[in-house]
N, C-alpha and C positions, 0 to 999 in steps of 0.2 A: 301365663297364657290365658286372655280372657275367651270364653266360652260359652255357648249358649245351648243348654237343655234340650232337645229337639222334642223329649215325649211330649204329647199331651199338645202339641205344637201343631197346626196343618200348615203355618206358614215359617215353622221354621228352617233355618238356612240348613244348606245338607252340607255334611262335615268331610272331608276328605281325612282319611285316616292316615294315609302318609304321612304325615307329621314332618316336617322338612325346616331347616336350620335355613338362614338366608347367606350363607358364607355357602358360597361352592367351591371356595378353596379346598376341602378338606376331605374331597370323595377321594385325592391321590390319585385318580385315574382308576381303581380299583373298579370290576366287575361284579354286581351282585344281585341275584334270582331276586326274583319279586312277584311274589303271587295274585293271581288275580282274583276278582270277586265279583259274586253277583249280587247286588243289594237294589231291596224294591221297597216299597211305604206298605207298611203292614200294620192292620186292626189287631188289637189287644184285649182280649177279653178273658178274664180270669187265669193268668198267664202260669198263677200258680196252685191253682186251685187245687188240691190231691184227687177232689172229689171229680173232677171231667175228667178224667182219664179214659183215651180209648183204650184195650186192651189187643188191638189188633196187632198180630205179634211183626204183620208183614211191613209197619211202622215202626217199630223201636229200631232206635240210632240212627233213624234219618233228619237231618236236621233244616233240610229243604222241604217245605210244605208245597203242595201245588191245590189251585181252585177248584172246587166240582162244580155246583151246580147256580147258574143264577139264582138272586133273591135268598141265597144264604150268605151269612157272616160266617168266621171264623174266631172259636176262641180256642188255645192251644192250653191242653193238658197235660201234663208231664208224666210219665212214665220213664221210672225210673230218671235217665238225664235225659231221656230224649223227648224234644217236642213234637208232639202227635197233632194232627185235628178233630174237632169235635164239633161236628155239626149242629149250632143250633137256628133260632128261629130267627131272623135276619131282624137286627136292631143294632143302631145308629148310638156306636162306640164315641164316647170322650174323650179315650184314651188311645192316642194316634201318635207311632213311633213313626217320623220322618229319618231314610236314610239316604244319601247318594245312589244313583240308579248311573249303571253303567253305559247304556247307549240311548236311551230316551223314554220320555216323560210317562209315568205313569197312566194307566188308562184308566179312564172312571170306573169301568165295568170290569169285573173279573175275569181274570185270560186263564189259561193255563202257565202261562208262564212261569219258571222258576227261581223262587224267590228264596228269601234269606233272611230272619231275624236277627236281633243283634244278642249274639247269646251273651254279652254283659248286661247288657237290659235285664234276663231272664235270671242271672247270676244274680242280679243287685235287687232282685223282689222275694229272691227264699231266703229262711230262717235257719239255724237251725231248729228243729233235726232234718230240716228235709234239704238241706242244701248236699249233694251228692256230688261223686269224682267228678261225672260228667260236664256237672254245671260248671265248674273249676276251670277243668279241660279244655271245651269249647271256648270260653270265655278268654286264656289264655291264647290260644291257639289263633284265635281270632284279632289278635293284634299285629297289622301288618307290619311286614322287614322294610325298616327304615335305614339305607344306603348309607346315608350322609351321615346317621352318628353312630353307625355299623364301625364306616370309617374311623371315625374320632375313638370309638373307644379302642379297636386295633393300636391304632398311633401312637395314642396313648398310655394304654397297657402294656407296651413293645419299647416307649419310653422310660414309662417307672423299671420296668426289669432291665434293660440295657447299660440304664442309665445310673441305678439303684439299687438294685437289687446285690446284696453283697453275693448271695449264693448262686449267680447264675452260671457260673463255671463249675462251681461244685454240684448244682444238682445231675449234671450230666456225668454224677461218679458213676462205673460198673462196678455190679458184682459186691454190692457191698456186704459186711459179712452180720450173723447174728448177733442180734436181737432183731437185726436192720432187714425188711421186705421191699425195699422200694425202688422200684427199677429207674435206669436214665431218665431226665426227662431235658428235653432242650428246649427251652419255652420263647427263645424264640423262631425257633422251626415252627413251634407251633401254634402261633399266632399266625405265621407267614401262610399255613395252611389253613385256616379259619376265614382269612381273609381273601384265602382262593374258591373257599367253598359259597357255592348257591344256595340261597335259602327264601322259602317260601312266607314265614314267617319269625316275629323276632323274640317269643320265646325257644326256640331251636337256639336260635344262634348267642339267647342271652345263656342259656344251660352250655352250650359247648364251651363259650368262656369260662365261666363256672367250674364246669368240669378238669377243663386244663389246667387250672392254677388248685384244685387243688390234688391232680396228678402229683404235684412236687410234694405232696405228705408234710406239710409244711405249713402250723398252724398260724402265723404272721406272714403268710402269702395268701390275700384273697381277693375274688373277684365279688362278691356279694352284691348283686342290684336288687334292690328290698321288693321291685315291679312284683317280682313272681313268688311272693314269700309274707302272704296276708293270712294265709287259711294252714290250717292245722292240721293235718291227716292224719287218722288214729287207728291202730288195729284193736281187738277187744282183745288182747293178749300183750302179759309182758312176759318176755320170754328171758331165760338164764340157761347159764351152761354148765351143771353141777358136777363134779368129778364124784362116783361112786363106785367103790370099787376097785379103780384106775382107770375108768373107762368114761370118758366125757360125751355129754348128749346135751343134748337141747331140749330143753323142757319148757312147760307154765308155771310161772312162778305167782302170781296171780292171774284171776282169769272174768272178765266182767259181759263172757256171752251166753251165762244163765247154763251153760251147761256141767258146771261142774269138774273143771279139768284140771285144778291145780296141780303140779307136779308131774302130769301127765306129759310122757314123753311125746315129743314131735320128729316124725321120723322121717318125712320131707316137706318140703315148703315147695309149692308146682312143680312138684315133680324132682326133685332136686333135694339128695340130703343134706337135711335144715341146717347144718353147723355150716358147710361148703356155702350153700346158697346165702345166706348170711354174711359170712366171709366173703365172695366174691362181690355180695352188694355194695358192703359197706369200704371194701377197697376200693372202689372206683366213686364210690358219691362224697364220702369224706373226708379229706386229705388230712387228719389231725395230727397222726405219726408217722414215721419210718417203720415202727414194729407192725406188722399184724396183730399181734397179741393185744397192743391195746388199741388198737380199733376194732378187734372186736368188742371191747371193754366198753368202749364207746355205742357199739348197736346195741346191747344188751341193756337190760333195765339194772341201774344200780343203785348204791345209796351215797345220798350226800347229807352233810352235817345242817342240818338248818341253824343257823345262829342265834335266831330267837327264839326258838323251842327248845334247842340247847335238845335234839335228839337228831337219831337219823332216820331219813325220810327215802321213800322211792323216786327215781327217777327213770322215765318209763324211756328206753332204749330209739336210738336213732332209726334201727330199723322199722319198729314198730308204731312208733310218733315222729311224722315228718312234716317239713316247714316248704320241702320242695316238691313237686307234683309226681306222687308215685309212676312206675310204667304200666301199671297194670288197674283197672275199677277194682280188681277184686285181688285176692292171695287164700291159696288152697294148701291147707297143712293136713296132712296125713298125721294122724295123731291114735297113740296107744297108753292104755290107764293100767296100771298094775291093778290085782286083784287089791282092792282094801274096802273098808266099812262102806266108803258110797257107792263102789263098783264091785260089789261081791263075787262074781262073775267073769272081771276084768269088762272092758270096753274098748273097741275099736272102732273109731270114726273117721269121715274126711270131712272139713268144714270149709266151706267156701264164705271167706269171711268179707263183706264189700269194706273200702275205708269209708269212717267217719268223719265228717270235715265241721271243724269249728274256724270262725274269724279268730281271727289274734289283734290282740289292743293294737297295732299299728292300721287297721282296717279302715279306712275312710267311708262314706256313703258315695254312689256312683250311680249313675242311670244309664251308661250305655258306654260301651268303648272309649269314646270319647274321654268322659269325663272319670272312668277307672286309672284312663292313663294320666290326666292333670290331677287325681286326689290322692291318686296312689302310687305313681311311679314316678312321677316331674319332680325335679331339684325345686325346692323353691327357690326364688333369689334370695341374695343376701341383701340384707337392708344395713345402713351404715347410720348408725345414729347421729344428729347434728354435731352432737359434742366429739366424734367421731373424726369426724372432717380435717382434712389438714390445708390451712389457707396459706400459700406458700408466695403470693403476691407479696408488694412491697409495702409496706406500714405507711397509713396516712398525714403520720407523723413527719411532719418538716424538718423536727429537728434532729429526727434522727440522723448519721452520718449510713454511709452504704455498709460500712462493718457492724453498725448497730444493727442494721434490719437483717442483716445477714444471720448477725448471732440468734435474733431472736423468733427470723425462719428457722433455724435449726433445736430452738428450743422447744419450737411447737412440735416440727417433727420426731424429735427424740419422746415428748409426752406423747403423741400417736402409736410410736411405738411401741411404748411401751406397754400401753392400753391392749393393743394388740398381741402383744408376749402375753400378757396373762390370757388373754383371751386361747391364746394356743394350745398354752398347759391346760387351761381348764378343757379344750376340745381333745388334748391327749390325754386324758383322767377319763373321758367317758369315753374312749375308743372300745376302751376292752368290756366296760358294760352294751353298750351297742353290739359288739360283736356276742357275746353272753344272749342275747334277748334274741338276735337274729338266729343264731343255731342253737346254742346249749340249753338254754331255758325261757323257750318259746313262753309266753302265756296270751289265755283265750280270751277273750272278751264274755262270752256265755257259753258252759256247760252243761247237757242236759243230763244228772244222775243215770249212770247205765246200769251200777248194780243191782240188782232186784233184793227187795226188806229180805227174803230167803234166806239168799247165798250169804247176804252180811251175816244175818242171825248164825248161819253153821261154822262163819271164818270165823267171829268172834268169840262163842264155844271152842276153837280150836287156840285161840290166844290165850290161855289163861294164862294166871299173872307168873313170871317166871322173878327167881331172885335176881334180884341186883348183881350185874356183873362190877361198877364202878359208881363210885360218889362223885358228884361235883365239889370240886376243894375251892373253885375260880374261877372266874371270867369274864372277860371283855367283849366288846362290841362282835367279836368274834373270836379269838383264839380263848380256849376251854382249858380246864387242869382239873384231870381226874385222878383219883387213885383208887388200884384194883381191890375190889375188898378178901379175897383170897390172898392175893399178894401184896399187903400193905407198903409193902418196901418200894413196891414200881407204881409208878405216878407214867399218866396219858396228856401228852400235850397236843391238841386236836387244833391243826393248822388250816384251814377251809380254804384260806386267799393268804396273797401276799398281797391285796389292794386294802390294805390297812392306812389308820390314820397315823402318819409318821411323827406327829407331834405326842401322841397320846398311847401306839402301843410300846414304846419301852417302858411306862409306867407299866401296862398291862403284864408287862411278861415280865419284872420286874418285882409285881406283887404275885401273880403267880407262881414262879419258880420260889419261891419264900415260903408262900403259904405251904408248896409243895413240901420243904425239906421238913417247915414245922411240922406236920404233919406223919414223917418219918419216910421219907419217900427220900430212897439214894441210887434210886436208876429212874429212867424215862424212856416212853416212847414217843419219838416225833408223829405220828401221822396225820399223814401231808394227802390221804385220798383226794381225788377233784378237786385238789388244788389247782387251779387253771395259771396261775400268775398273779403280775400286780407290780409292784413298786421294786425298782432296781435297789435301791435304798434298804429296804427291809430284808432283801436277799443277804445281801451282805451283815446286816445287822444279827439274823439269826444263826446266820454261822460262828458269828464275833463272841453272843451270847454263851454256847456253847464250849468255843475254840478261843477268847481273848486275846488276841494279837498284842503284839510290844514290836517287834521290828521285822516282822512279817506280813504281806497285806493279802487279804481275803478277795482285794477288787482287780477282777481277768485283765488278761492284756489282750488288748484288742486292735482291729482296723475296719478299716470301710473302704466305698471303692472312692477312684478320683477323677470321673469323667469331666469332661469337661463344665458340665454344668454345677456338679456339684464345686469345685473348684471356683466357679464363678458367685455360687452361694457362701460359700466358707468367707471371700478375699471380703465380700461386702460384709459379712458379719463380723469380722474381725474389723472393719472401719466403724462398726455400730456398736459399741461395747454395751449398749441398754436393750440389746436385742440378743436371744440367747438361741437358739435355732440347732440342730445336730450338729451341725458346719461350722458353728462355733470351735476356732481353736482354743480357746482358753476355758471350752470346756470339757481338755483333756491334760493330763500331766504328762511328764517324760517318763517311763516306761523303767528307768534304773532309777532316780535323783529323783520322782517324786513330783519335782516341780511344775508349776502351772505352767502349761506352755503359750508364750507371744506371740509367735511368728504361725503364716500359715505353713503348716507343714502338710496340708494338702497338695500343695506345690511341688513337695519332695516326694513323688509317688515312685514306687517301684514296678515293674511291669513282671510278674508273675504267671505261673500256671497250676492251675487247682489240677486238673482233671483233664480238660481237650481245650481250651482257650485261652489264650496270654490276655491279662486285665491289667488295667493298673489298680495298685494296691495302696494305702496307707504306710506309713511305718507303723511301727507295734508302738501305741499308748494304751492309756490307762485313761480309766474317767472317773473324775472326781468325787470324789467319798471323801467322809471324815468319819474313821474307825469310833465307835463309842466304846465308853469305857462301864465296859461290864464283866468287869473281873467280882465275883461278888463271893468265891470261896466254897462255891459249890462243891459237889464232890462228883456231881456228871461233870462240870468242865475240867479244859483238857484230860479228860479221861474217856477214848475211845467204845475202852468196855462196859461204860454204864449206861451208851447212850444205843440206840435201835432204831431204823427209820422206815417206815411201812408207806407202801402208795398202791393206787391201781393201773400205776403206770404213767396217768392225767396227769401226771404233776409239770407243769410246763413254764415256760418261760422265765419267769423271775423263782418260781419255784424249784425249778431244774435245774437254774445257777447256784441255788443254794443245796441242794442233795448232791449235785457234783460233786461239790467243796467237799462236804462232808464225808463222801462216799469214799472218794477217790485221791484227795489228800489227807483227810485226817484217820482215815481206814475206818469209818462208823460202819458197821452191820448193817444189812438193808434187806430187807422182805416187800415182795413184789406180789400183789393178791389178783387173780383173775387168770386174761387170756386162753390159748390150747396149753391142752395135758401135752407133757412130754417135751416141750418148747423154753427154751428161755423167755424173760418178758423182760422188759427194759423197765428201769425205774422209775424213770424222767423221761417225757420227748422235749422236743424243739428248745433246749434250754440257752439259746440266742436270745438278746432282747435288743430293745432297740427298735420297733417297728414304725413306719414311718407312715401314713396315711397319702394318698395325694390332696387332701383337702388340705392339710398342714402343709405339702409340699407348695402348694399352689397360693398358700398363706405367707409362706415364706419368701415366695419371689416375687410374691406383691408391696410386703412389705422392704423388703429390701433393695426393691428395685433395681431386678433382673428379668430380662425376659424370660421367660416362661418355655421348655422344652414340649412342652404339653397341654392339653385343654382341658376344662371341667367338661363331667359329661350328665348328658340328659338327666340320668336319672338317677335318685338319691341311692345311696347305698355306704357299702366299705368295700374301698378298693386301698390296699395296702401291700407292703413290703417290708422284711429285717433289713436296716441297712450297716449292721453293725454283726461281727463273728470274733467270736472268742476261743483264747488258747491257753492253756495250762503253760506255765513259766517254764517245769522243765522238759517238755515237749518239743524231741528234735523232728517229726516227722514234717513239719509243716502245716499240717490238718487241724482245722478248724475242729471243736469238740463237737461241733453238731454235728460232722461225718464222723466220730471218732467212736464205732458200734461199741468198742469193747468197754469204753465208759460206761454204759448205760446197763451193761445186764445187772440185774441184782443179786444177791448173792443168795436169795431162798428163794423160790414161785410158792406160792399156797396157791392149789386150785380153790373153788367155792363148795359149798355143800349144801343141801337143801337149809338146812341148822343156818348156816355162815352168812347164807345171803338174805338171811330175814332178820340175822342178829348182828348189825355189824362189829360188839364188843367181844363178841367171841372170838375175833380175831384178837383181838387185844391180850387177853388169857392164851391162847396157841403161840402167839409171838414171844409172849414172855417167860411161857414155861420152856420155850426151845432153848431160848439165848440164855435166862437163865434160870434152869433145872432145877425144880425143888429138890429139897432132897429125898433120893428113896426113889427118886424117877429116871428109870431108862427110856432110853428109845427117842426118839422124835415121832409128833403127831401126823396119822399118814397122811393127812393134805398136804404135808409139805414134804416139797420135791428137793 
């Protein structure tokens, strides 16, 4: 959409923010609020200057300025987020923001009337540190409710789930039992009521979808528009839940606001005690599990395996570090210090802590509403390279016969698509980094050092160098082989991702597990912490490694649904053998015999009931694998008791298929680290894979040339769905394993401890000395429940 700059402009054209599609097909007849505005041509003078600050308290948070006195300008100083006036000596501004005025033309002379800057404008001239909630806020806030693709994403989002979504019958289970917290959700009741509701603006409405999808706790169901998701909100605290005692609290576990609060208990968050308010936050913003247990795992600060440092590092908690626009400028924690060397005394405070806001690398530059919305939230198009093109006319060639040009339209076409198949994989290879970048591991563009030389000098005195809990024996671009040096016998196999390179880590784990035996190591622990997922392939491969198959297979048996679109997608892909798409039938086997299957058996759908709705269903296949042969003489394979599998619950999707296997068919051990004291914690969430994007959806029925159930929409993002569920072979219940809670508890909880969450190998030592027992050792360690 081309655009024109308006600052600095007196004749430039005034922009209507409505932003409107030239299709009126697609409002549905739907009803929707639409707020109004008052916008006038307003002078700019030192807009961010810290130094003009009024201090007039009966001005902060008002964000309408009105005129005083003739023969003065206006330049506007910030306080705190709100723009104030600041009188000075009346001189002839260059820097002149042009807006749409609502009922008529600006007047030369200064009125009283009530005006309105553009607070993207004001948003796109601070830096940090001084860009605050406020500026954010407004700036957001200030982007009008657009109808027309209010509509289309409804349509569409009400599409992908009806139409796609394997779990939409099942997420409307009741009552489901532990490990499992997550109540009904009917999604599309609840789009039905989205699109009944009025809205003044379109971040409301872009959060309430947001919000709803990820009600289903369901981390390959999401709504994500990247519009509202530039800036970085940060608390100066990362906070954990340490079991002492037996009694779990919430504490500092590092602390970067100069006061000295490490460890220091937090005994409400506004008002509200901090474990509860936490836990209710982070139920409703982040849909990652079914457990509670590990979303709270998920708000809390934890550690993750860095692959190239080859150590564990912090990762500063969702509650604490967030990518979506807190509810509140500020958060008040009531906070109490034990007596120790820096609180002699003890210490009780309340700190009202504002958030910190950093850009994130996806940030664009912007000068006004207008163009935050074309830099930062507009889909680009898609550009189609010449070589791209498919010329389906008839060859200039005389001699051709009409079967020659025939064939040789179809040869083009088949190299088009083909172009286009890789092109897919490769946009499904970066799905799950996309989705990584946009939640899990946001990064900033520029941070301004908080900690003070001080407090690092007194942490650092408090790290002295402790011994080595484990050696590196090996490792690959990411999976690690340690062995304990108190327990030489047990060897750490440090699993970070399943988005490995499928070409290159069977050599990885290959030479690792070797190294490991040479080395005298004849048990292992898996740990799979913040393992998010990755490659269906390697699920299976790591089980195989372990468990060696001969005439058993490691790969689920599964279905999808068969509405009629997808049905429409499969029958074309099975006429396209060069094109390989989900709907692909011959990218499934028969489900006893193995075999590749020919026929669409999308066509053969069954009409079932999960929960409260009869769907049509697949028959039960299998997806193509080919078992690797790693049978190598280990003495952990096929041996249940030498092997241990530790997580913090994160372990999901491809990772989750593979902990299942293990867990739950081959009876491997499993230690589950985190969540509430006194609670079960699930091992694995969401361990369904298969998740389908609508950019791929939309790829798919371009290239294969079907109409389309659905539209792209405005603005770039990830909107996705699983359209594939899996079943344990001897599983007569019918239940899909993703509803199937009893799978998932683990068989030990370790709470954390001040020790555990800053060292994460000491779990490694706790895990081994439980399962197996030096000698001379009773009892089990009390973290573990």
């Amino acid at each position: 959409m081309a655009h024109s700059s308006a600052v600095g402009r007196n004749d430039a054209p005034a922009f209507n923010y409505a932003y409107n599609r030239s299709s009126s097909s697609r409002s549905n007849g739907r009803r929707w609020g639409v707020g109004r505005r008052v916008v006038a041509t307003v002078t700019l003078l030192s807009i961010i200057n810290p130094l003009l600050v009024s201090h007039s308290s009966s001005q902060i948070g008002h964000p309408l300025i009105r005129g005083q006195e003739a023969g003065l300008s206006f330049g506007f100083g910030l306080l705190g987020a709100a723009a104030v006036p600041v009188i000075q000596p009346s001189t002839r501004s260059t820097n002149t923001m042009i807006v749409e005025r609502q009922e008529e033309t600006v007047p030369e002379s200064p009125s009283t009337e009530v005006v309105e800057i553009d607070p993207c404008t004001v948003l796109s001239e601070v830096r940090e540190p001084y860009i605050s909630y406020g500026h954010v806020k407004r700036c957001y806030e200030h982007v009008p409710f657009n109808a027309t693709e209010a509509n289309t994403v409804v349509s569409t989002m009400t599409s992908l789930a009806k139409d796609f979504y394997i779990f939409l019958d099942s997420a409307t289970t009741e009552n489901l039992q532990k490990p499992f917290t997550s109540p009904p959700v009917d999604i599309l009741a609840g789009f039905d009521r989205i699109s009944r509701t009025e809205y003044e603006g379109d971040f409301r409405f872009q959060t309430d979808v947001d919000l709803l999808m990820n009600s289903l706790n369901d981390a390959h169901a999401n709504y994500l528009a990247h519009c509202y998701r530039h800036y970085l909100f940060v608390q100066p605290f990362d906070l954990y839940a340490p079991v002492i005692d037996k009694v779990q609290t919430i504490r500092i576990l590092r602390d970067e606001s100069n006061n000295l609060l490490e460890d220091c208990q937090v005994l409400t968050i506004d008002g509200v005690n901090a474990l509860d308010a936490i836990q209710t936050w982070i139920d409703i913003n982040y849909g990652f599990s079914k457990d509670a247990g590990v979303r709270l795992n998920k708000a809390l600060t934890s550690q993750s395996f860095d692959t190239g440092a080859k150590k564990w590092t912090y990762n500063q908690g969702q509650f604490t570090s967030r990518v979506t626009l807190p509810e509140r400028e500020t958060i008040t924690y009531e906070i109490s210090c034990p007596v120790s060397a820096l609180h002699p005394q003890g210490k009780n405070s309340t700190i009202k802590a504002p958030w910190e806001v950093y850009r994130l690398i996806s940030w664009k530059e912007f000068d006004s509403t207008e163009s935050f919305l074309v830099n930062n939230c507009y889909r680009e198009p898609e550009t189609v390279p010449q070589e791209e093109l498919v010329v389906v006319e008839d060859d200039d060639d005389d001699n051709d016969d009409d079967a020659s040009g025939l064939r040789k339209r179809a040869e083009r076409l088949k190299k088009a698509r083909s172009r286009r198949r890789r092109q897919q994989q490769q946009k499904r290879e970066q799905q799950e980094s996309l989705y990584q970048a946009a939640v899990e591991t946001p990064r900033h563009l520029t941070k301004v050092p908080r900690r003070p030389v001080i407090e690092k000098r007194q942490i650092q005195e408090r790290q002295i160098q402790e011994p080595a809990i484990a050696r590196l024996v090996s490792n690959g671009s990411s999976t690690s082989f340690y062995q304990l040096v108190k327990r030489p016998t047990i060897g750490v196999v440090v699993i970070p991702t399943h988005s490995v390179s499928l070409r290159t880590e069977a050599h990885v784990l290959e030479k690792g597990f070797a190294q490991l035996y040479e080395v005298g190591v004849r048990n292992v622990i898996l740990d799979l912490t913040g393992n998010g997922g990755g490659y269906v392939n390697f699920a299976y491969d790591l089980v195989d490694w372990m468990f060696p198959q001969e005439n058993e297979t490691s790969v689920y048996l599964s279905d999808l649904r068969t509405s009629m679109p997808v049905k429409a997608l499969a029958q074309k892909d099975l006429e396209w053998n060069d094109y390989n798409s989900y709907f692909n039938p011959t990218s499934y086997s028969d489900a006893v015999t193995g075999a590749i299957l020919e026929t669409n058996f999308f066509l053969q759908d069954k009409l079932l009931r999960r929960a409260n709705r009869q769907l049509d269903y697949t028959t039960k296949v299998r997806m193509n694998h080919n078992l690797g042969a790693f049978e190598r003489g280990m003495p952990w394979q096929h041996n249940a008791d030498s092997i241990v599998v530790m997580t913090d619950g994160t372990c999901g999707s491809a990772c989750g298929m593979s902990l299942n296997r293990l867990k739950n068919r081959h009876k491997v051990k499993s230690y589950a680290v985190g969540g509430r004291y006194g609670e079960d914690l699930s091992l694995f969430s969401f361990a369904g894979a298969s998740v389908y994007s609508l950019e791929e959806i939309l790829g798919d029925y371009a290239v294969l040339e079907v109409d389309p159930s659905m539209q792209e929409l405005l603005y770039k993002g990830i909107y996705r769905v699983p359209v594939m569920e899996f079943f344990d072979d001897d599983d007569e219940s019918g239940k899909p394993i993703e509803f199937r809670s009893e799978l998932y508890k683990a068989d030990f909880h370790l709470g954390y401890t001040p020790v555990t969450a800053r060292r994460h190998e000491i779990l490694w030592e706790i895990v081994a000395n439980s399962h197996w027992a030096p000698e001379g050792q009773t009892g089990q360690d009390p973290s573990i429940e």
